[in-house]
NUVOZA-253425 format. One record per residue: residue number from 1; residue in one letter; chain; y, x, z of N, C-alpha, C, CB in turn. Coordinates in steps of 0.05 Angstrom, whole numbers. Glycine has a CB too. Layout:
R_nr_rest_kette_n.yy_n.xx_n.zz_ca.yy_ca.xx_ca.zz_c.yy_c.xx_c.zz_cb.yy_cb.xx_cb.zz
R_NUM_a_A_Y_X_Z_Y_X_Z_Y_X_Z_Y_X_Z
...
This chain:
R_nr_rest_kette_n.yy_n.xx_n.zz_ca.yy_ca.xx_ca.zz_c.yy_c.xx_c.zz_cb.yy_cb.xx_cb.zz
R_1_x_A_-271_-330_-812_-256_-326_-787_-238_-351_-784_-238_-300_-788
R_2_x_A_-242_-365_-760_-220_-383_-758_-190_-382_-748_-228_-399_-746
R_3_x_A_-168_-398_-752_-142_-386_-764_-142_-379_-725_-110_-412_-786
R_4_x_A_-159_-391_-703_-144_-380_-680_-157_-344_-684_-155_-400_-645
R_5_x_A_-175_-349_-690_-194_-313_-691_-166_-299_-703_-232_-307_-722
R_6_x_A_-160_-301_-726_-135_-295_-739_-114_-281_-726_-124_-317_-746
R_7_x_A_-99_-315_-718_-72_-297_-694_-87_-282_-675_-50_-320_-672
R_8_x_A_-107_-288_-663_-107_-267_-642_-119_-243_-644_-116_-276_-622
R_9_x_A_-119_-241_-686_-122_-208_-686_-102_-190_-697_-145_-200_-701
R_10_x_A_-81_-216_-697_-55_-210_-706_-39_-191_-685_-40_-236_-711
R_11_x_A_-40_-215_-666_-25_-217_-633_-31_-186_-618_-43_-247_-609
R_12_x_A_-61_-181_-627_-80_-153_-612_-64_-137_-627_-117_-147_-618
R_13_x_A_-55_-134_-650_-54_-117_-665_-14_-103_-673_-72_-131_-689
R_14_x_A_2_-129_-654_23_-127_-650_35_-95_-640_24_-148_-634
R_15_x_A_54_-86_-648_71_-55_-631_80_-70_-613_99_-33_-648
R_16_x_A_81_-46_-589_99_-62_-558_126_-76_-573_114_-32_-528
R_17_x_A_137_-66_-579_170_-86_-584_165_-114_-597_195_-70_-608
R_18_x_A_142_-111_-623_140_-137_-630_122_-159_-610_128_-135_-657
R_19_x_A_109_-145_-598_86_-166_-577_101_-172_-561_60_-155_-561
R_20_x_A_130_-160_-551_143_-179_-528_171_-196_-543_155_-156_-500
R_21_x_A_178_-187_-566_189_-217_-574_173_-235_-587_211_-216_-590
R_22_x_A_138_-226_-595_125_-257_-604_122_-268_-568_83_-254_-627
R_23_x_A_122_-254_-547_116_-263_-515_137_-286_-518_125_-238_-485
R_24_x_A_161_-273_-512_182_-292_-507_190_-306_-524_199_-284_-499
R_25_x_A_179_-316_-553_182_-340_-566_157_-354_-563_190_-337_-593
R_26_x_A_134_-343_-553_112_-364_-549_121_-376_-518_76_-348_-549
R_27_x_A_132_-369_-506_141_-370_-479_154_-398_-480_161_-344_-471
R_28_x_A_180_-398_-502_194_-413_-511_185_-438_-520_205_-401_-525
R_29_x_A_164_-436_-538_156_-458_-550_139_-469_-529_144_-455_-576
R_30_x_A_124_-455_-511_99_-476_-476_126_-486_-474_79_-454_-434
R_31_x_A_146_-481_-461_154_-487_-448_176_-514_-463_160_-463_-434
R_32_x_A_178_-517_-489_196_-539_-507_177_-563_-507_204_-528_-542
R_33_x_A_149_-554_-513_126_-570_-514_121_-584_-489_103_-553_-520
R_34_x_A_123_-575_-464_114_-580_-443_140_-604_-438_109_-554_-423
R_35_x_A_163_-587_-448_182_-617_-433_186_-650_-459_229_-600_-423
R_36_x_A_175_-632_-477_168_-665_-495_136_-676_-493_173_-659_-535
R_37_x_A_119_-665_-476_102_-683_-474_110_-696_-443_72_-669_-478
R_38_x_A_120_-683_-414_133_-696_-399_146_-718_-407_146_-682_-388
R_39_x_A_181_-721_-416_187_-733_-442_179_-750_-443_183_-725_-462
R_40_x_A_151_-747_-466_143_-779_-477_128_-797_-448_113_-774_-507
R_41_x_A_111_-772_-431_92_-791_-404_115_-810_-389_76_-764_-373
R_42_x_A_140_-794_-386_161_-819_-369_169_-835_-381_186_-813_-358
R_43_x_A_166_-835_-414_186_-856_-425_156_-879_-426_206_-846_-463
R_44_x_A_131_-868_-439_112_-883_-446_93_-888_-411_94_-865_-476
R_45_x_A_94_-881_-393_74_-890_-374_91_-897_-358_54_-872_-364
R_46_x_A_74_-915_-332_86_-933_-314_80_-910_-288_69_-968_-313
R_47_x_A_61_-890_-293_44_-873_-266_64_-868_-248_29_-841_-272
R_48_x_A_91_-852_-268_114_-840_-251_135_-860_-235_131_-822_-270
R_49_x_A_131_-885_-238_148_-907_-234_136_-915_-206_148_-931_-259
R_50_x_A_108_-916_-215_97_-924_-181_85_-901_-169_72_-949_-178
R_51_x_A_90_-877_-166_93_-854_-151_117_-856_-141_89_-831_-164
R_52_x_A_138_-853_-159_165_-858_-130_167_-882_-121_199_-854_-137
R_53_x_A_160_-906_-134_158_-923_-111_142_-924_-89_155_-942_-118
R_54_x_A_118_-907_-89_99_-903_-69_121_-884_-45_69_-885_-84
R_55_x_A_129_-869_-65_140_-850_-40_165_-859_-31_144_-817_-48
R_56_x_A_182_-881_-44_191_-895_-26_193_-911_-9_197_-899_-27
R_57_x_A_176_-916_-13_164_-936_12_155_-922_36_138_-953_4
R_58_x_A_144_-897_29_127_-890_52_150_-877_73_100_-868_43
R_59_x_A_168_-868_51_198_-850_74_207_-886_87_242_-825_46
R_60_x_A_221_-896_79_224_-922_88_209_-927_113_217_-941_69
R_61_x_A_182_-922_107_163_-932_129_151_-917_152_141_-941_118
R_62_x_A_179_-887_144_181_-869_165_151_-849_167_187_-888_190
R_63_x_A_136_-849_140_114_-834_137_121_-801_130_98_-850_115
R_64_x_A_146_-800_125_149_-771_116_173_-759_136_158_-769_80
R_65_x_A_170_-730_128_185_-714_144_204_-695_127_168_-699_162
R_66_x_A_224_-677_142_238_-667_130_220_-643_126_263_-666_141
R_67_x_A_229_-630_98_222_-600_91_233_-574_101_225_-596_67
């Protein structure tokens, strides 16, 4: 059995009270993960640098509108 087969016969096998605080610490960790791989893409890529410069230019150039 591999270790994901594992947890997720762990996870199945959880009582309601424990399956919703393993929820809301898996919850916790997408969501810690998600803002250190964001994080590293702004510090390490140029993509997000020329996306707002794209989109400044284009308001500048009177291409956009209000929301």
């Amino acid at each position: 059995m591999s270790k994901l087969e594992q947890i997720e016969k762990s996870v199945a096998e959880l009582e309601a009270e424990e399956f919703e605080a393993f929820a809301l610490w898996f919850e916790k960790l997408q969501a810690a993960r998600w803002d250190q791989q964001f994080e590293h893409d702004a510090r390490n890529s140029q993509a997000l640098d020329r996306l707002a410069d794209k989109a400044l230019k284009d308001h500048r150039a009177g291409r956009t509108s209000r929301l």
